[in-house]
N, C-alpha and C positions, 0 to 999 in steps of 0.2 A: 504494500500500500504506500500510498505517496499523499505529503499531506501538500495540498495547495489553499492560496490564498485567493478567492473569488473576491470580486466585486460587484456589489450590484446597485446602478443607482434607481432612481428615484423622485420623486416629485410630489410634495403634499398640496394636494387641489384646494384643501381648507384649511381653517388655522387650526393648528396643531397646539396644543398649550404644553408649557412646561409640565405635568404631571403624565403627561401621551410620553413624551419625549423620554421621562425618564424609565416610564416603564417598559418602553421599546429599547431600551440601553441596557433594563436589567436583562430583557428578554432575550437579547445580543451574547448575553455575557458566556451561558454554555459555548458557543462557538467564538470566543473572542478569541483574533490573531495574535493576541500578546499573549497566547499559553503555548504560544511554537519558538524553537529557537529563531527561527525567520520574525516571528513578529515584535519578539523580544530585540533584536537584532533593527529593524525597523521602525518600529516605536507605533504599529499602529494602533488606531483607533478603531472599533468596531463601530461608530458612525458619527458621521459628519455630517451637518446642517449647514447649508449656503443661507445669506440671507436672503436669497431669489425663490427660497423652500423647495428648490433641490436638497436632496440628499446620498450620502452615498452609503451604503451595509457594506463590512467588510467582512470576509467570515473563512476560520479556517478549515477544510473539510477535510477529512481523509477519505481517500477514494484511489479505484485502480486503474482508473481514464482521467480524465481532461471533462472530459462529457456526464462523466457522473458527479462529478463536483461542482460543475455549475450548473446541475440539476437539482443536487442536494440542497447547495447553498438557495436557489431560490428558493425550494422548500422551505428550509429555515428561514428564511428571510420574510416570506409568506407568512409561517406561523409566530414566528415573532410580531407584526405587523397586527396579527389578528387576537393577540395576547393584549396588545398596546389599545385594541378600542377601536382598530383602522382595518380599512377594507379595501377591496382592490381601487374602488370610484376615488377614496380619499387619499390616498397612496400610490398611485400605479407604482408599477414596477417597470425598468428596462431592460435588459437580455443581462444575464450575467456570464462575467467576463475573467480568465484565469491572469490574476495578474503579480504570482508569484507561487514557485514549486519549490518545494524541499524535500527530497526524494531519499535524504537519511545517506549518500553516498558522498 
């Protein structure tokens, strides 16, 4: 298995208030990229808010393609989303994208 770093952004169509935000952060936290040496390494964030209310999920998966991780992560990112109070209309979601591997070699 090979653990990679998806990202997947985003856009909240409505206002999202600080207590949404934070529960989509806790809800972030099982897949958060700082529990890999790569993310540790990196310093990321498991999400990020523009003030344009874009957003980006960052999330790190372990998987044995490319294709099943940025399937998983959207899952994750999906039920995180829907943990937080948010739903596809208020949230969408855009394609997620591998944008770091660490394959343990």
């Amino acid at each position: 298995m090979t653990t990679y770093v998806i990202t997947v952004p985003g856009t909240f169509t409505t206002t999202v208030g600080d207590a949404a935000r934070t529960r989509l952060g806790r809800a972030l936290r099982p897949a958060d990229p700082h529990h890999t040496r790569m993310g540790e390494a990196q310093d990321l964030d498991p999400l990020t808010v523009n003030e344009d209310d874009t957003f980006t999920i960052r999330l790190a998966v372990e998987a044995d393609s490319a294709m099943q991780a940025e399937e998983d992560a959207r899952r994750l990112a999906d039920a995180a989303l829907h943990d937080a109070g948010l739903d596809d209309t208020s949230a969408p979601l855009g394609p997620a994208v591998v944008t770091g591997i660490d394959s343990g070699v």
